[in-house]
VOLUMRO-823790 format. One record per atom (N, C-alpha, C): residue number from 1; x, y, z. Coordinates in steps of 0.1 Angstrom, whole numbers, padded with zeros to 4 digits. Layout:
residues N
(pt NUM; (X; Y; Z))
...
//
This chain:
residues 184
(pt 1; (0009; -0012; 0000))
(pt 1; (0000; 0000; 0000))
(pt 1; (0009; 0012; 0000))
(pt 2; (0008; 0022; -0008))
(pt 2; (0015; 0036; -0009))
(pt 2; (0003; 0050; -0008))
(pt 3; (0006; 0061; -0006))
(pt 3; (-0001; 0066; -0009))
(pt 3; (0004; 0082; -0006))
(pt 4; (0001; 0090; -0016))
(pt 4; (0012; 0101; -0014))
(pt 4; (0009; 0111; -0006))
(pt 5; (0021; 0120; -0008))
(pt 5; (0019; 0131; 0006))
(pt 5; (0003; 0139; 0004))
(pt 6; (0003; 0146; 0011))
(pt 6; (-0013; 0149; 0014))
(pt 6; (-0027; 0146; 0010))
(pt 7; (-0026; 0129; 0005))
(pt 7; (-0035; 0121; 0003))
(pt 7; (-0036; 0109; 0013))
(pt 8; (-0048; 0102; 0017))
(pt 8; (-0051; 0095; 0025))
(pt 8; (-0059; 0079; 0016))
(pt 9; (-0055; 0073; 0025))
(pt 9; (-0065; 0056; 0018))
(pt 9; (-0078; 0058; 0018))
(pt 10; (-0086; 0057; 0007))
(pt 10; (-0105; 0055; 0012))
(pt 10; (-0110; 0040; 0015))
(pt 11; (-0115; 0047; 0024))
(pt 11; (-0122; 0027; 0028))
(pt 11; (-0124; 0022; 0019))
(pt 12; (-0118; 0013; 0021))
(pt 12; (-0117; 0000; 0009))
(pt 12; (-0124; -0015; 0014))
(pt 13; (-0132; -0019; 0005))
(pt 13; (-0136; -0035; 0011))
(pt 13; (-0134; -0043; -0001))
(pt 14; (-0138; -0053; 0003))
(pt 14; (-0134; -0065; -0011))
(pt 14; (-0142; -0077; -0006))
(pt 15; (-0145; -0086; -0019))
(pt 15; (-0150; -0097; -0015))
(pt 15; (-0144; -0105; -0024))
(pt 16; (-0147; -0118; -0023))
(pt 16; (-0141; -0127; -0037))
(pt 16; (-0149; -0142; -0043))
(pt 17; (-0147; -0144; -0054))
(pt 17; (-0160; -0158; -0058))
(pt 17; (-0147; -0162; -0068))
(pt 18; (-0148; -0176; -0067))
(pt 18; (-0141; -0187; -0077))
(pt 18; (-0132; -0180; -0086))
(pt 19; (-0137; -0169; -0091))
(pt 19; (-0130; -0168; -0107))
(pt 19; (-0131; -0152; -0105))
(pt 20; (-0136; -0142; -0094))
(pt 20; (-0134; -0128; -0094))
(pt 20; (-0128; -0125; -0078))
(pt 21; (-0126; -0112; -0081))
(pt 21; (-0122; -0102; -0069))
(pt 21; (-0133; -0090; -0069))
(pt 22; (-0142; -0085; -0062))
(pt 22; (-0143; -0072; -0058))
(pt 22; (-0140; -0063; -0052))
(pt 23; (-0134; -0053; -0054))
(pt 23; (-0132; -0041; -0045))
(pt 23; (-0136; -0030; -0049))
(pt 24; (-0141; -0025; -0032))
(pt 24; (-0155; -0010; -0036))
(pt 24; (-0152; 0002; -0025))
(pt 25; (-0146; 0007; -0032))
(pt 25; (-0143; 0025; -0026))
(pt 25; (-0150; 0032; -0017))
(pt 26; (-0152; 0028; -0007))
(pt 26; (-0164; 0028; 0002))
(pt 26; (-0164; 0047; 0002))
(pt 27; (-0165; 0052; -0007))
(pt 27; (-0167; 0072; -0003))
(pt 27; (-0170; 0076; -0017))
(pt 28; (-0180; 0085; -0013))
(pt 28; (-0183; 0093; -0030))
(pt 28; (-0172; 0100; -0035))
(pt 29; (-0168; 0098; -0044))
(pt 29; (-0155; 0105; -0048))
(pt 29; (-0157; 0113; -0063))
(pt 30; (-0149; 0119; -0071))
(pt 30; (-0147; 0129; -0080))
(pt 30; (-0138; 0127; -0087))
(pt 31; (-0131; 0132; -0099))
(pt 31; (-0118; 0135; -0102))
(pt 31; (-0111; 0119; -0102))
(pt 32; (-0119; 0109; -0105))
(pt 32; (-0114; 0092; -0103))
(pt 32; (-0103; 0095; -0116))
(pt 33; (-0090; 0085; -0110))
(pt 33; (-0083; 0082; -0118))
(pt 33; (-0085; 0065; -0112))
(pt 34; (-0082; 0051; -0120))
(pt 34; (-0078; 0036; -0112))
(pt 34; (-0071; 0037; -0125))
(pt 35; (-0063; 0025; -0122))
(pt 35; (-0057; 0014; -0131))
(pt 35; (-0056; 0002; -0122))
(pt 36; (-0055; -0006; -0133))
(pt 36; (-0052; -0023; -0129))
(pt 36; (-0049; -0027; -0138))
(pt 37; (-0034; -0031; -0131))
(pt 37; (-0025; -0040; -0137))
(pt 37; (-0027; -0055; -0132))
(pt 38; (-0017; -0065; -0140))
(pt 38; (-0020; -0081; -0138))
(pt 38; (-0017; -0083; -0120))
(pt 39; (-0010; -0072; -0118))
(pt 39; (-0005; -0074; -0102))
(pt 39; (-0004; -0065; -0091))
(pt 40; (-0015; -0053; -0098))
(pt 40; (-0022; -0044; -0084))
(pt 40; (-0033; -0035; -0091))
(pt 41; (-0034; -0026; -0083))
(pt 41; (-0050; -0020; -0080))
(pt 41; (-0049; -0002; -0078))
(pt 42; (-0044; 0012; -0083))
(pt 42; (-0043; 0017; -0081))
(pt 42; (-0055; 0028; -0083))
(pt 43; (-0059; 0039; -0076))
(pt 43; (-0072; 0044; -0074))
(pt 43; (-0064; 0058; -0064))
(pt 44; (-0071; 0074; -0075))
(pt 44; (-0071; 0083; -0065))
(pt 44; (-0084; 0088; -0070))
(pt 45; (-0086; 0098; -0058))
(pt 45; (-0098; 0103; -0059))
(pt 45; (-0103; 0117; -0051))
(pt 46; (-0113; 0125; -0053))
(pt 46; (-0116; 0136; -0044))
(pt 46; (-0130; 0137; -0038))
(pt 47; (-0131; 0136; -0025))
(pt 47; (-0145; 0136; -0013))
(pt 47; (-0152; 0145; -0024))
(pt 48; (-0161; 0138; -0030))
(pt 48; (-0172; 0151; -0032))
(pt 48; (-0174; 0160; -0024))
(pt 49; (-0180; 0158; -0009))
(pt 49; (-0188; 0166; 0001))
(pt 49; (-0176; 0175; 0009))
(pt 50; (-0161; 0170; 0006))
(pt 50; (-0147; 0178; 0007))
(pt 50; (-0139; 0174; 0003))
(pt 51; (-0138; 0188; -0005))
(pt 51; (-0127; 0190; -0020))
(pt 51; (-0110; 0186; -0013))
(pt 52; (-0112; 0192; 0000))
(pt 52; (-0098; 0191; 0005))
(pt 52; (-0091; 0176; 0005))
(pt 53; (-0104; 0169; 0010))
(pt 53; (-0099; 0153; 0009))
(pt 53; (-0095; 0145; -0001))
(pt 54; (-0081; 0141; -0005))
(pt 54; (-0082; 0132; -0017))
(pt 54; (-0076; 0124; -0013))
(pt 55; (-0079; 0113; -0019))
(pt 55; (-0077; 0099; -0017))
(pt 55; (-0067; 0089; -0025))
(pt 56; (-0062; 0088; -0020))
(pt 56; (-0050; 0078; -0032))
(pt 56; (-0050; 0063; -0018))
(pt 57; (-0046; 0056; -0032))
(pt 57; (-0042; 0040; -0025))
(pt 57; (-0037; 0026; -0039))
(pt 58; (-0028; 0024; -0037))
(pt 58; (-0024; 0013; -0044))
(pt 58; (-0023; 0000; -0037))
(pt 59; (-0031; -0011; -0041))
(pt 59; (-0032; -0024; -0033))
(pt 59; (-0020; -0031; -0045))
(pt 60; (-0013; -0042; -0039))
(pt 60; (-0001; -0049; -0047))
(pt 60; (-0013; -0066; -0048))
(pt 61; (-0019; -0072; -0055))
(pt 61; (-0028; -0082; -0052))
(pt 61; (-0019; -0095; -0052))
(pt 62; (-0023; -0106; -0041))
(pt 62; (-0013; -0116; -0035))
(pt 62; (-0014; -0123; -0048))
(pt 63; (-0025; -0125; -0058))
(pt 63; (-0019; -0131; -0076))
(pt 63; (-0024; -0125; -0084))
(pt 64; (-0021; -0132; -0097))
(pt 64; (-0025; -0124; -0109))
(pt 64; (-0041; -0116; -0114))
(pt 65; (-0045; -0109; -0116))
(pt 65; (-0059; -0105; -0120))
(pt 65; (-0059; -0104; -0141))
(pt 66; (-0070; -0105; -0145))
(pt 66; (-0068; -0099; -0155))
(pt 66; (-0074; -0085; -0160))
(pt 67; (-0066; -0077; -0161))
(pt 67; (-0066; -0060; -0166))
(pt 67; (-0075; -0058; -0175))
(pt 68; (-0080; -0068; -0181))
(pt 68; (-0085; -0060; -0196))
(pt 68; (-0098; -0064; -0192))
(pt 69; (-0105; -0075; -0184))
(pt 69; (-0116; -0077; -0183))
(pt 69; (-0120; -0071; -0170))
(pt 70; (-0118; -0062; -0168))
(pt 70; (-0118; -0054; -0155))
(pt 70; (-0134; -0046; -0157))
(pt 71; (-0148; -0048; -0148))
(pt 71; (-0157; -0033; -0153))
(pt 71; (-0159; -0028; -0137))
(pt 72; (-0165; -0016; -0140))
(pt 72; (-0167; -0005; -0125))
(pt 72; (-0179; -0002; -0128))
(pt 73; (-0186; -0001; -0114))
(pt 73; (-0200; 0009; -0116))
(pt 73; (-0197; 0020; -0106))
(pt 74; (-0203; 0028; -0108))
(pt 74; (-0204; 0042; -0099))
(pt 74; (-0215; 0040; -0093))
(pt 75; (-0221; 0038; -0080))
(pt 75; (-0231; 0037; -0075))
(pt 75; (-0238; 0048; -0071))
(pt 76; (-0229; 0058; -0067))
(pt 76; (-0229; 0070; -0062))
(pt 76; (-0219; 0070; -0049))
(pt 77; (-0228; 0065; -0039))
(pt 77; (-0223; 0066; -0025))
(pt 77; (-0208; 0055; -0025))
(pt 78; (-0204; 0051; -0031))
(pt 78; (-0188; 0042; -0037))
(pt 78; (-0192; 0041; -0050))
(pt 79; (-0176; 0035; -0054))
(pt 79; (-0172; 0025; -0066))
(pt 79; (-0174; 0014; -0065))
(pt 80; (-0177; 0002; -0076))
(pt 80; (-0177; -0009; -0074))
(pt 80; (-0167; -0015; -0081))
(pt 81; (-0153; -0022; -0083))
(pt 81; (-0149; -0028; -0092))
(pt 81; (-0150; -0041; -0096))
(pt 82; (-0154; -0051; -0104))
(pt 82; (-0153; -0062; -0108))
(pt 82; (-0140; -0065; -0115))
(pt 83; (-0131; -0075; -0108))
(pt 83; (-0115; -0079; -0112))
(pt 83; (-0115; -0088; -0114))
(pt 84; (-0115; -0098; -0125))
(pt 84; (-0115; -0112; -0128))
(pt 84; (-0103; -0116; -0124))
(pt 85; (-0102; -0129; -0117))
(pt 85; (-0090; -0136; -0114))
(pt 85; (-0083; -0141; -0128))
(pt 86; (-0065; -0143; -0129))
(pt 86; (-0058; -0146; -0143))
(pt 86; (-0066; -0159; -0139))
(pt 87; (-0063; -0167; -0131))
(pt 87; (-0071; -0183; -0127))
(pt 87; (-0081; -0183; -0119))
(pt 88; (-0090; -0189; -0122))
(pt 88; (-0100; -0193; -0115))
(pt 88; (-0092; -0205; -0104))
(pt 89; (-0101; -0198; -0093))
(pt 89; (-0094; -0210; -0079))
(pt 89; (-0081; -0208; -0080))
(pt 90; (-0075; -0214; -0065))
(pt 90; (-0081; -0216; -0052))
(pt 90; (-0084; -0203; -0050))
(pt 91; (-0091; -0200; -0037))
(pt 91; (-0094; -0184; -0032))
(pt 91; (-0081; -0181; -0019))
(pt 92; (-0079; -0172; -0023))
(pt 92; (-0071; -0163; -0020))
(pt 92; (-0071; -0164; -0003))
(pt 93; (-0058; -0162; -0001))
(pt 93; (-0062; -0164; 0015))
(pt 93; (-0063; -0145; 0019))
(pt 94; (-0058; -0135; 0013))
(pt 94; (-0058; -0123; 0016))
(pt 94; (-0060; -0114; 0002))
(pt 95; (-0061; -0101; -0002))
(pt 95; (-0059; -0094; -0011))
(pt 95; (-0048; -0090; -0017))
(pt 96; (-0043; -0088; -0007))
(pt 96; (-0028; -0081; -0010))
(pt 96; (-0014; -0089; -0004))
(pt 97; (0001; -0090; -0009))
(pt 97; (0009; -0095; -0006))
(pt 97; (0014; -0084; 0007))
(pt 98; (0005; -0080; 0014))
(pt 98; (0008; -0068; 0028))
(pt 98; (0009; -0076; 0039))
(pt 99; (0023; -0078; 0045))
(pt 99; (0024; -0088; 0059))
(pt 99; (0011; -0080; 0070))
(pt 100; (0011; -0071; 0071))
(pt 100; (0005; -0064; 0082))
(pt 100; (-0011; -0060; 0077))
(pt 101; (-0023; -0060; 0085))
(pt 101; (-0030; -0053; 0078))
(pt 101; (-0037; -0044; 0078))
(pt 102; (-0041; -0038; 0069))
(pt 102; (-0043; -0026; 0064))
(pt 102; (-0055; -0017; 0068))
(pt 103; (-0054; -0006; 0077))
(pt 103; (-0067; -0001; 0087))
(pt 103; (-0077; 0000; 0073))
(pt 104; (-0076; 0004; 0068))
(pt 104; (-0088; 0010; 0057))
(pt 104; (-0096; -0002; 0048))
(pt 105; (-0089; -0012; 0050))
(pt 105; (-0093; -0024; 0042))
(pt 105; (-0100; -0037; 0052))
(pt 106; (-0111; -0041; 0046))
(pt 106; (-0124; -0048; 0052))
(pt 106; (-0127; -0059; 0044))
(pt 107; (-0136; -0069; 0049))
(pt 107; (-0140; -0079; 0038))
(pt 107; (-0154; -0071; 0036))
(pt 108; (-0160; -0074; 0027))
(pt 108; (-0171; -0070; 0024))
(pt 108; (-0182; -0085; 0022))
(pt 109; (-0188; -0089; 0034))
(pt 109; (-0195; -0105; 0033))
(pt 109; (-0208; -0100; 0026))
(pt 110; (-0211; -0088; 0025))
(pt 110; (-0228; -0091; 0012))
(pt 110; (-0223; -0094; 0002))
(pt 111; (-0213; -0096; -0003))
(pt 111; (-0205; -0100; -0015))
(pt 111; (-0198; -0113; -0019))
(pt 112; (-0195; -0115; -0003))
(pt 112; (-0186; -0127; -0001))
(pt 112; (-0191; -0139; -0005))
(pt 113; (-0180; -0150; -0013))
(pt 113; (-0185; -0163; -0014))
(pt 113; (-0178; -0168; -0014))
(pt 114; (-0177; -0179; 0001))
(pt 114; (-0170; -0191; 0004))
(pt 114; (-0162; -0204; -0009))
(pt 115; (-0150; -0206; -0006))
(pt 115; (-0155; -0219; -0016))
(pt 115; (-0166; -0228; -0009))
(pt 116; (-0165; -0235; 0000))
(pt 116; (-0175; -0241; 0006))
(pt 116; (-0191; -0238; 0002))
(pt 117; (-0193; -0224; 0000))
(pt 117; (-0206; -0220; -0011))
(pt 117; (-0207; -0221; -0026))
(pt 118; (-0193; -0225; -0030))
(pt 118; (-0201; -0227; -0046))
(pt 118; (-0204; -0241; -0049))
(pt 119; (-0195; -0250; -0036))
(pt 119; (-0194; -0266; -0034))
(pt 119; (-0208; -0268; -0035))
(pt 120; (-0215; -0262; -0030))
(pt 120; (-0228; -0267; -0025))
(pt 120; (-0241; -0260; -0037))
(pt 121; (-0235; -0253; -0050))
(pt 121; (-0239; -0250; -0057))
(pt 121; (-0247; -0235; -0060))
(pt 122; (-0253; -0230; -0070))
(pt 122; (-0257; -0216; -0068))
(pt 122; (-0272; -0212; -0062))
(pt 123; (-0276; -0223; -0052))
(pt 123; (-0287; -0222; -0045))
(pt 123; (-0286; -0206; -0037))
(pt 124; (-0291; -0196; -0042))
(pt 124; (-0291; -0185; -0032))
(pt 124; (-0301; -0183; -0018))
(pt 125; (-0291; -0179; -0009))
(pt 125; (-0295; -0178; 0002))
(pt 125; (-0304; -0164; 0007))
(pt 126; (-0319; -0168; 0015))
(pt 126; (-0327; -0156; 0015))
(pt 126; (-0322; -0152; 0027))
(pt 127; (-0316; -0156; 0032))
(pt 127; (-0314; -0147; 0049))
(pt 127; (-0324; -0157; 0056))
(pt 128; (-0326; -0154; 0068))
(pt 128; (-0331; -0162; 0081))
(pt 128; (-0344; -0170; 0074))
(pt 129; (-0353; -0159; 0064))
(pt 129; (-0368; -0167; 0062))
(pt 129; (-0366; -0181; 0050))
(pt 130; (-0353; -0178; 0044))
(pt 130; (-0353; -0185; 0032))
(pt 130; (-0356; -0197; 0026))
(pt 131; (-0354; -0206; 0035))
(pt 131; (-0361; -0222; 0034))
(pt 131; (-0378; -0221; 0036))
(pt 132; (-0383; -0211; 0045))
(pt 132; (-0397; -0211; 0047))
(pt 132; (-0405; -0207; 0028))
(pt 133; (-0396; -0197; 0031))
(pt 133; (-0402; -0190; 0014))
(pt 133; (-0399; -0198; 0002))
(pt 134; (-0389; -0211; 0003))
(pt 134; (-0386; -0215; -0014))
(pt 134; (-0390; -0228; -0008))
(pt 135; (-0394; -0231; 0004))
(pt 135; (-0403; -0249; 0003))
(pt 135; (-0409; -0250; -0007))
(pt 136; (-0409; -0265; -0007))
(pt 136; (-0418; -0271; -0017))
(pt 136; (-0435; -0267; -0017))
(pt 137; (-0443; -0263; -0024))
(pt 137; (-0456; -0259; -0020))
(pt 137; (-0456; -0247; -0016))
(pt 138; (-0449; -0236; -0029))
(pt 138; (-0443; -0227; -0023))
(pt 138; (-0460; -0213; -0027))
(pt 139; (-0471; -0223; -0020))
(pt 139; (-0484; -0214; -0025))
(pt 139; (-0486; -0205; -0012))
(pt 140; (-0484; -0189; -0009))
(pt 140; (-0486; -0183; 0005))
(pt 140; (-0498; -0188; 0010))
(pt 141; (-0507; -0189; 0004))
(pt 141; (-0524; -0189; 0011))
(pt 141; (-0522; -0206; 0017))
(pt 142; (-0515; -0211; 0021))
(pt 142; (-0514; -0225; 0027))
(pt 142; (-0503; -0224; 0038))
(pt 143; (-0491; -0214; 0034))
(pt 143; (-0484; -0212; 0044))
(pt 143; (-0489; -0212; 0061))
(pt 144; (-0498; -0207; 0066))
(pt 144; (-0500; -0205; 0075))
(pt 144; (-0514; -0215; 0080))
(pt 145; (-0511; -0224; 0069))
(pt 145; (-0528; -0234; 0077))
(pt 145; (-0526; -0239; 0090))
(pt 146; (-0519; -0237; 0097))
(pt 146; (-0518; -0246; 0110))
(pt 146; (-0517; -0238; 0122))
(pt 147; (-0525; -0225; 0119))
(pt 147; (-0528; -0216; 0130))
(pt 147; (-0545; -0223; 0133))
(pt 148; (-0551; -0232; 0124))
(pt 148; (-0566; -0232; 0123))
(pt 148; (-0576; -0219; 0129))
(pt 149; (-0575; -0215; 0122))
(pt 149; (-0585; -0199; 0122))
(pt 149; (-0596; -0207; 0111))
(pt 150; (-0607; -0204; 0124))
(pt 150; (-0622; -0208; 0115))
(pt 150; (-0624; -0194; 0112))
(pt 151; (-0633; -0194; 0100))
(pt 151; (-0642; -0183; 0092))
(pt 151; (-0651; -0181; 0104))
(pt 152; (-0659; -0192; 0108))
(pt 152; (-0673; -0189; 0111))
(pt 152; (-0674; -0185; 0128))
(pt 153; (-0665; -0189; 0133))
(pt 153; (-0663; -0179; 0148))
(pt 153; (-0664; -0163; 0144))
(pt 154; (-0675; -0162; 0155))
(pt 154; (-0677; -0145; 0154))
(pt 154; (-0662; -0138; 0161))
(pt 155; (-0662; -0127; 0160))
(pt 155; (-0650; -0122; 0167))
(pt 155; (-0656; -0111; 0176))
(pt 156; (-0650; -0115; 0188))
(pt 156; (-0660; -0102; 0197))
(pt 156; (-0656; -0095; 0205))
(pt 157; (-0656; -0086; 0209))
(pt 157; (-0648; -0079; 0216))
(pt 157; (-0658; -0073; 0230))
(pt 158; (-0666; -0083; 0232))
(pt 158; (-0671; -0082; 0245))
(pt 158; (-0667; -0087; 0257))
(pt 159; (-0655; -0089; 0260))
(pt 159; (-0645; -0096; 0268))
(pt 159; (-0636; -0089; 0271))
(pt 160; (-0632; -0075; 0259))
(pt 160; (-0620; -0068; 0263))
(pt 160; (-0627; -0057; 0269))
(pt 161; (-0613; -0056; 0284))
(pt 161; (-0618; -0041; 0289))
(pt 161; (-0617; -0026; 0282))
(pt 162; (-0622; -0015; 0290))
(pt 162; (-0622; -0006; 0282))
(pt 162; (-0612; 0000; 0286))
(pt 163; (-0607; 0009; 0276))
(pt 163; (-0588; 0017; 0276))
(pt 163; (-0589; 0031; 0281))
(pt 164; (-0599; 0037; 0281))
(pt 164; (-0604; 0049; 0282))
(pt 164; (-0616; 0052; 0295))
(pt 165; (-0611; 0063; 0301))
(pt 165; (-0628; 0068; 0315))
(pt 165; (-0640; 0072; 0305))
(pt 166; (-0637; 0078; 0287))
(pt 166; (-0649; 0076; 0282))
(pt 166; (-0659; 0064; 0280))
(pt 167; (-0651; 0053; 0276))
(pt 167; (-0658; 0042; 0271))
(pt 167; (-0668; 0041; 0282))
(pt 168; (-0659; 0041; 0296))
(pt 168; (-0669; 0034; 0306))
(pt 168; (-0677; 0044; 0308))
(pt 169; (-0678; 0061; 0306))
(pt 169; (-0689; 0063; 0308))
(pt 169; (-0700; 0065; 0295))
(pt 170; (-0696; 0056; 0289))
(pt 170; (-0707; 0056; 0272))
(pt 170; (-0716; 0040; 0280))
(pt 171; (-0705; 0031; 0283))
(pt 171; (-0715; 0020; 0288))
(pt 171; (-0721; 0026; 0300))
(pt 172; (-0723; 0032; 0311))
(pt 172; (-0729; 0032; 0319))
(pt 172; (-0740; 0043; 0319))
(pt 173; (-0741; 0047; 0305))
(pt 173; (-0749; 0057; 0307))
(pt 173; (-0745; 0073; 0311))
(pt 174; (-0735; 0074; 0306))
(pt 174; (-0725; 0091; 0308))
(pt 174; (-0731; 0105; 0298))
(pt 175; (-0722; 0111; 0304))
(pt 175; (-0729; 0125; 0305))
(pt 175; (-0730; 0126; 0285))
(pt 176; (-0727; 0119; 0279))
(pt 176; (-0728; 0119; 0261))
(pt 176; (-0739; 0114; 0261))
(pt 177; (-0747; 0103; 0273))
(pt 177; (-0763; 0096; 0266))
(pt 177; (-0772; 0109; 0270))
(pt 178; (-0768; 0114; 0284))
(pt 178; (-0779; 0121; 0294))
(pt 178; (-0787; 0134; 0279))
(pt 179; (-0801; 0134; 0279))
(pt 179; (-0809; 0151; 0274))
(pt 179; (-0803; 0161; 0280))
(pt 180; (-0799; 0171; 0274))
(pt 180; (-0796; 0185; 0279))
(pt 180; (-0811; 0191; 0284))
(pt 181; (-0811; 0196; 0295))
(pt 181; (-0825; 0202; 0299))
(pt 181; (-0821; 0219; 0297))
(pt 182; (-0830; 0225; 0292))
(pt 182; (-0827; 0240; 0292))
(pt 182; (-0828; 0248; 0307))
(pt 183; (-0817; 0255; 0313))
(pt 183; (-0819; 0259; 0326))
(pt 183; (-0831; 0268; 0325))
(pt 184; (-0836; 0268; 0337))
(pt 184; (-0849; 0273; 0344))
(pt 184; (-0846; 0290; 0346))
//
């Protein structure tokens, strides 16, 4: 990692799958220059929301990528880059050939994919509900038959107390039933 005088690293995260690398510039920035070479990652840049802040950072990557199949999106709020691995597999035990590591650099796991996850195929995962929602008999209006809720029970609410000193004085006969008498 280098980065020159009165420039600073922008948060950086990364993730990685079989055959790519991600890394995403975690700050809106301006004025982008990157390059990528077969064997690093270079990116400066300027804080939109401050001009004063620019950003430089060169990652050295622990293997080869390939440069030419490289794409980025501008999301707004970061960069995204897509960096194809020169080989597909194994995954990488780190990003960069950096003994030490690097404050500004993060994994990024909404991105992340295990090898252990592609072993098991491209079944995507919904988060906590996800087997409820892709079961077999995947019809909603049966999901929930085993609350047994009859139709034909009335629903009544003559059992619940009242929340309010109005209510009870509408049941007992309060000053909203009483005739107003005209005074005498």
């Amino acid at each position: 990692m280098s980065a020159a005088a009165g420039s600073i690293p922008p948060p950086v995260s990364w993730a990685q799958r079989n055959d790519l690398i991600y890394v995403i510039i975690d700050v809106e920035c301006k004025d982008i220059e990157q390059k990528v070479t077969e064997n690093s990652f270079t990116f400066k840049g300027v804080n939109v929301l401050d001009p004063s802040k620019k950003y430089e950072v060169t990652l050295n990557f622990l293997h080869e990528v390939d440069p030419e199949k490289v794409t980025s999106k501008n999301i707004g709020r970061c960069l995204e880059f897509t960096i194809p691995k020169k080989a597909a597999g194994p995954y990488w035990s780190s990003l960069t050939t950096d003994k030490t590591k690097l404050h500004f650099l993060k994994a990024n796991f909404a991105k992340w994919r295990d090898e252990s996850d592609d072993e098991e195929g491209e079944q995507k995962d919904n988060g906590m509900f996800g087997n409820f929602l892709n079961s077999p008999g995947g019809d909603w209006n049966n999901k929930f038959d085993d609350f047994n809720v009859d139709d034909e029970e009335e629903d009544s609410d003559d059992n619940i107390p009242s929340l309010s000193q109005n209510d009870e004085d509408d049941e007992e006969g309060g000053e909203g039933d009483k005739e107003k008498k005209p005074a005498a």
